[in-house]
C-alpha positions as CSV (number, residue, x, y, z in Angstrom):
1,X,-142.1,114.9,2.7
2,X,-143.9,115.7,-1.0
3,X,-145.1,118.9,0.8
4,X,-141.8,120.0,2.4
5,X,-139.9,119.1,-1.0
6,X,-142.8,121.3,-3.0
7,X,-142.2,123.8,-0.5
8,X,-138.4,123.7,-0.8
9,X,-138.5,124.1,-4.3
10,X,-140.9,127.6,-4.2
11,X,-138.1,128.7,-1.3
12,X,-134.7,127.9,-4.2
13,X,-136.9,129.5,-6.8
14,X,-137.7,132.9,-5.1
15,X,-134.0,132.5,-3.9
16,X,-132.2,132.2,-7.3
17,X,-133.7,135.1,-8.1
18,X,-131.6,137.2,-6.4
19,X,-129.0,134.5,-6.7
20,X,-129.2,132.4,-10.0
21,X,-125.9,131.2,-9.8
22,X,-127.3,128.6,-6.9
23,X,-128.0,125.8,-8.4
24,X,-131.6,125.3,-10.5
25,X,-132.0,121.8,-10.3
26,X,-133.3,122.2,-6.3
27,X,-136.7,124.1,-7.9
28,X,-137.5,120.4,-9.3
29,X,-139.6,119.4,-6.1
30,X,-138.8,115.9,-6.2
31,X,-135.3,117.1,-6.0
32,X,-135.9,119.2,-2.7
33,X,-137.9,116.8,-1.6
34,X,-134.7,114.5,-1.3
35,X,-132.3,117.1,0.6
36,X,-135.5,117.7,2.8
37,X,-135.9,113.5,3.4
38,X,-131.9,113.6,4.0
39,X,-132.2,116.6,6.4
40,X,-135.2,114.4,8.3
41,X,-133.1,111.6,8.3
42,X,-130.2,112.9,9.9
43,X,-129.7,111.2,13.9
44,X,-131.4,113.2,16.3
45,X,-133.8,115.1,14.1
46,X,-136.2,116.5,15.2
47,X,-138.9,120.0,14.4
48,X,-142.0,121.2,13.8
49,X,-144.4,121.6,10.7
50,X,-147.5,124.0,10.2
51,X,-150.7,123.5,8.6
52,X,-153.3,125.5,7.9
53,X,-157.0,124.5,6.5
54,X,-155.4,120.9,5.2
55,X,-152.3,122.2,3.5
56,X,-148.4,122.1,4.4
57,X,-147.5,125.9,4.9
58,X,-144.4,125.5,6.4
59,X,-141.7,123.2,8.4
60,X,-138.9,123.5,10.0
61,X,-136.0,120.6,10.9
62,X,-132.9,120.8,13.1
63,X,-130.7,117.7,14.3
64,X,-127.3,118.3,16.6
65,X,-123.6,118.0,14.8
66,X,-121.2,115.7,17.1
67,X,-118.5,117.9,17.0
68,X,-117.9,119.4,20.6
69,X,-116.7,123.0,19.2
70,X,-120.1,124.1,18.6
71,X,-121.6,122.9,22.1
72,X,-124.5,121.2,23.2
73,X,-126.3,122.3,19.8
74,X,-129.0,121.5,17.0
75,X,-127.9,123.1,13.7
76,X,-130.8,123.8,10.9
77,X,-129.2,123.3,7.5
78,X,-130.0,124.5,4.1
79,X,-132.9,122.2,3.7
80,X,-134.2,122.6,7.2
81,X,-136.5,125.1,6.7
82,X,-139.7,126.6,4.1
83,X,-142.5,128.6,4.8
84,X,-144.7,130.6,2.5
85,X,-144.9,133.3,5.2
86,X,-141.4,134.4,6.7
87,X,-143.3,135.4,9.9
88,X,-144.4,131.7,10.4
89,X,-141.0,130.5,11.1
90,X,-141.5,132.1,14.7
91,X,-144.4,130.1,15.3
92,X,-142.4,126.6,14.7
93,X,-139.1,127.7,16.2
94,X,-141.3,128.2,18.9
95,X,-142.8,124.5,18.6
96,X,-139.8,123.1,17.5
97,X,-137.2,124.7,20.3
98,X,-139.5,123.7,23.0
99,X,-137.5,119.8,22.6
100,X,-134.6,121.2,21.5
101,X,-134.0,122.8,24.9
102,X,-135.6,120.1,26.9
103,X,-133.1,117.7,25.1
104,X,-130.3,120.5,26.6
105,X,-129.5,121.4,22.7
106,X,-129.3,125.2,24.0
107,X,-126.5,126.0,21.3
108,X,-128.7,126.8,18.3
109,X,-127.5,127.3,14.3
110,X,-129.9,127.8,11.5
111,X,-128.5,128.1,7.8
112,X,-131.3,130.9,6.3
113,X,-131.3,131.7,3.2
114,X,-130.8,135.3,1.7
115,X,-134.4,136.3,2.2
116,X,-134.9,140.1,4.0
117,X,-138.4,139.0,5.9
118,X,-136.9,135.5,7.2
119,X,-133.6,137.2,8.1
120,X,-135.6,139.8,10.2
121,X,-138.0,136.8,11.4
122,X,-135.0,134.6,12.7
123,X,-133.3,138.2,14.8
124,X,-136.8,138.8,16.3
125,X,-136.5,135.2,17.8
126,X,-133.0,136.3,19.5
127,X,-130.8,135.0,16.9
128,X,-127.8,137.0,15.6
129,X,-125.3,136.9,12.3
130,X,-122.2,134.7,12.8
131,X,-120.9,133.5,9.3
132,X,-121.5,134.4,5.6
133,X,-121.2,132.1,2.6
134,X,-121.2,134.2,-1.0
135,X,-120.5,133.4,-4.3
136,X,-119.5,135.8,-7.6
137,X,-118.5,135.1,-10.9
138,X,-115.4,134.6,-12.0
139,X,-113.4,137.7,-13.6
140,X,-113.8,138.3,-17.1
141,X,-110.3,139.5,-17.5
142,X,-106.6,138.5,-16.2
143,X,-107.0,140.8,-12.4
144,X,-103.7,142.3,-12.2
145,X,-101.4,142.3,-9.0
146,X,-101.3,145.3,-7.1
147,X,-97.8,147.4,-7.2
148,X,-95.2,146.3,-5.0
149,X,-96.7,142.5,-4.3
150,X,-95.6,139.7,-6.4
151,X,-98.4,136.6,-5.9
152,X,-96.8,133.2,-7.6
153,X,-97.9,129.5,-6.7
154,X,-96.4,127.9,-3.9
155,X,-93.3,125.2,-3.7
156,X,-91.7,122.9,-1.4
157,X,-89.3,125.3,-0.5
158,X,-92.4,127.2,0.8
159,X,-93.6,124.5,3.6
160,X,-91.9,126.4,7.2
161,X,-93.7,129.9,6.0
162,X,-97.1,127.5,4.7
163,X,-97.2,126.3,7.9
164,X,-97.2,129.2,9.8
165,X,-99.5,131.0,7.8
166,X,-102.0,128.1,8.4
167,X,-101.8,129.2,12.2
168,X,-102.7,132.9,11.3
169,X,-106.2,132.9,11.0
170,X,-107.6,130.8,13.7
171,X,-104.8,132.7,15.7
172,X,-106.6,135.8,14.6
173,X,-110.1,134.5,14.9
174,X,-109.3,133.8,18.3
175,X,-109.5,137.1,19.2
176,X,-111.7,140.1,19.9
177,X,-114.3,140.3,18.1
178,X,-114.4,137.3,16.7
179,X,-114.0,135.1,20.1
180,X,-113.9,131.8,18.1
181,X,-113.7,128.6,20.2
182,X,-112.0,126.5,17.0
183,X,-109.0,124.6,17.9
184,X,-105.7,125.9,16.7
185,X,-103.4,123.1,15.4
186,X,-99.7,123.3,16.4
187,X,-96.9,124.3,14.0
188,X,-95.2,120.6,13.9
189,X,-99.1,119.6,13.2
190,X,-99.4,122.1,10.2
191,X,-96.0,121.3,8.8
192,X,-96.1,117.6,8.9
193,X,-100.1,118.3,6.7
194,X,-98.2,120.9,4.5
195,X,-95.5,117.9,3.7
196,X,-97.9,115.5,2.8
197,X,-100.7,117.8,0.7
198,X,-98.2,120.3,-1.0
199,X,-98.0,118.3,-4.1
200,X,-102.2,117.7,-4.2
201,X,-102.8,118.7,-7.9
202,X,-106.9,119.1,-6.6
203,X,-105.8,122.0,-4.5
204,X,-103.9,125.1,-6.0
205,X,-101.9,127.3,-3.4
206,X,-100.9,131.1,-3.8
207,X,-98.3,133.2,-1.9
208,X,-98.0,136.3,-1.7
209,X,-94.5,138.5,-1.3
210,X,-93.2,141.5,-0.8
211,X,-89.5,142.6,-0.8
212,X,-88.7,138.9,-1.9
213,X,-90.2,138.1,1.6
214,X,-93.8,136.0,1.9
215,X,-96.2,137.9,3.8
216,X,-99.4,135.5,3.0
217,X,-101.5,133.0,1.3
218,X,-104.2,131.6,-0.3
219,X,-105.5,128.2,-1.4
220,X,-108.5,127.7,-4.2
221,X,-110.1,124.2,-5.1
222,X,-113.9,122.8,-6.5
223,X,-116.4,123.4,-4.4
224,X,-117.2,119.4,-4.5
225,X,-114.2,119.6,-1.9
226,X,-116.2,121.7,0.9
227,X,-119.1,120.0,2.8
228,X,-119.5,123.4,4.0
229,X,-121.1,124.3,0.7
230,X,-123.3,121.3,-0.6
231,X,-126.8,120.9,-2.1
232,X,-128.9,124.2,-2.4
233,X,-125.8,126.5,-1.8
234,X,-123.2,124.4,-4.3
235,X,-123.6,126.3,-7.7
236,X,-122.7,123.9,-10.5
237,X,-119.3,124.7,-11.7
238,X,-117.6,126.6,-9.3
239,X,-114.5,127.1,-7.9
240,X,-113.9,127.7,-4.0
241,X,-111.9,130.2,-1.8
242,X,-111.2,127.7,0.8
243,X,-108.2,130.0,3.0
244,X,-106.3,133.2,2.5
245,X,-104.5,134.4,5.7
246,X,-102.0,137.5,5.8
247,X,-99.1,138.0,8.6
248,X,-100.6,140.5,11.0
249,X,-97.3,142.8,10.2
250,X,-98.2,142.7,6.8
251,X,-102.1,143.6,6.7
252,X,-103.0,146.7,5.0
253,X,-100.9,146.2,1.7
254,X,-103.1,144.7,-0.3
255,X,-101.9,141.1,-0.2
256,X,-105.3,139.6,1.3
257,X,-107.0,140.8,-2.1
258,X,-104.2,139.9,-4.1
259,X,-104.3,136.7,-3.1
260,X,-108.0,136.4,-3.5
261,X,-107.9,137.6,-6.8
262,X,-104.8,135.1,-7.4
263,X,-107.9,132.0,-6.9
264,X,-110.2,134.2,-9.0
265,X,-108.3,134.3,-12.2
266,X,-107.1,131.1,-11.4
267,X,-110.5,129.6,-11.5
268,X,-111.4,131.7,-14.4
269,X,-108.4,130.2,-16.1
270,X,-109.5,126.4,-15.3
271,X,-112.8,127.2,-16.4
272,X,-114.9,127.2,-13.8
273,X,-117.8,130.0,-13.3
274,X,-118.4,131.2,-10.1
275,X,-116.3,131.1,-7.4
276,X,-117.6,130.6,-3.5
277,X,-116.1,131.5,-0.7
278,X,-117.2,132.4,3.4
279,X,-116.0,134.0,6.4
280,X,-116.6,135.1,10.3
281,X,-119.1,138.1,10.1
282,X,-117.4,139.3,12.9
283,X,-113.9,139.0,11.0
284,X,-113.5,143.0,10.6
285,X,-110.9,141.9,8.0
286,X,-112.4,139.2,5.9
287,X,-116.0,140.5,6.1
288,X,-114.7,143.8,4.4
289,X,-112.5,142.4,1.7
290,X,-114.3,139.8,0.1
291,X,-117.2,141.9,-0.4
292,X,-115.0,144.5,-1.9
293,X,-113.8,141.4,-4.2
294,X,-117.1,140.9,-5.6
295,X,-118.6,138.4,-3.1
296,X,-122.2,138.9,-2.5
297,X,-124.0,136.8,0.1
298,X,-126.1,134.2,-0.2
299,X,-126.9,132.3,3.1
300,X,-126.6,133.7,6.3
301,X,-125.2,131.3,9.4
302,X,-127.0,133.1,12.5
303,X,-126.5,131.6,16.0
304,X,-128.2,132.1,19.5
305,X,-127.5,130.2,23.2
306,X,-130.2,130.0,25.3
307,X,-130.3,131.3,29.0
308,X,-127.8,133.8,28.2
């Protein structure tokens, strides 16, 4: 594990330099060299590692996630993976997938890192894109609301239209091109979270509305509040974009980016310093306006099944 941590640690540093906002502490190799024993740890683990003339060069670590959504899968997570050379990866996918498959994990995830040569290693082994994570700084000045919206914090008197909103985007994600298999909760099932978290002073809701009428929202909270975004992706003092879903009627007003920018200055205001956030690649919507918000990517979610 010293090797895989040391070689962790040369991965975060080459990464935060096109991304220093991630967090530093990871280029300490004892410190990788915990997420990496962690990632070994996890039940089922299981991968490959390379070495050439007596020295680590490379590893690479998957284990499956229990949740049925995602299939008969192995999932490689932020701290799954290091090489020196980006095209070595193929050579202990190649190692590594040969159990994966015989254990019938054919549903495959790997977290990789912003990194053009890996990226392009990872499609030439039949993987493709499927979900972004991003971070960006928070606004230096008060972002004002676009003409014609009005974007306030939410109420009590706001649960029904809460609730309804929550069904939106997995609604909408359901759908072509996205094609996402994620369970939709019902609308009693929504309101009866909405009467019960509404009052959360850790979370900090948004609506958006237009004509006195509310046509969407958005919810912003830390980042410590997302296992999505942990370890070597969590930059220290940041906020998070954790939902922002418009009425289909409603899209093409401005409201998604409204509301976005209603958690930005919000975040600003509370003092945090970055702000993270992540979406469906295939989400024409979402993977066009947070970019346009200032959202650059930093770790790329790609996915392939096997046998298809």
């Amino acid at each position: 594990m010293v090797a895989a941590g040391r070689l962790l640690a040369e991965r975060q540093v080459r990464h935060r330099v096109r991304h220093p906002m991630l967090p530093a502490e990871y280029e300490d190799p004892q410190l990788a060299q915990v997420e990496v024993t962690a990632a070994w740890e996890t039940e089922g683990a299981s991968g490959a590692v390379l070495v050439e003339g007596g020295e680590v060069t490379g590893y690479l670590l998957g284990a499956p996630k229990p949740a049925p959504v995602w299939g008969d899968n192995v999932w490689v997570e932020r701290a799954g993976q290091a090489v020196r050379q980006a095209e070595r990866i193929r050579d202990l996918y190649g190692v590594a997938a040969t159990k994966w498959v015989a254990d019938g994990k054919t549903a495959q995830y790997v977290l990789v890192p912003d990194d053009a040569e890996l990226l392009d290693a990872w499609f030439r082994l039949g993987f493709g894109s499927q979900h972004a994570h991003a971070v960006r700084p928070v606004p230096t000045e008060v972002l004002p609301v676009r003409s014609g919206l009005t974007v306030r914090a939410a109420n009590r008197g706001d649960i029904q239209v809460l609730a309804e909103l929550d069904l939106v985007l997995p609604q909408h994600q359901g759908l072509s091109p996205v094609f996402s298999s994620g369970e939709v909760a019902t609308l009693e099932e929504a309101l009866a979270d909405w009467e019960e978290s509404i009052d959360d002073r850790d979370y900090v809701t948004f609506v958006a509305e237009r004509n006195g009428k509310v046509i969407g929202s958005s919810v912003g909270c830390s980042i410590e509040k997302s296992s999505a975004h942990s370890g070597l992706a969590r930059p220290d003092n940041a906020g998070f974009l954790g939902y922002a879903a418009v009425f289909p009627e409603a899209r093409g007003l401005g409201a998604g980016r409204a509301l976005g920018e209603a958690v930005l200055n919000w975040a600003a205001g509370v003092g945090y310093t970055s702000v993270v956030t992540d979406w469906r690649v295939t989400n024409l919507q979402s993977s066009r306006a947070w970019p346009r918000l200032g959202f650059v990517q930093t770790f790329h979610r790609l996915h392939r099944m096997i046998g298809h």
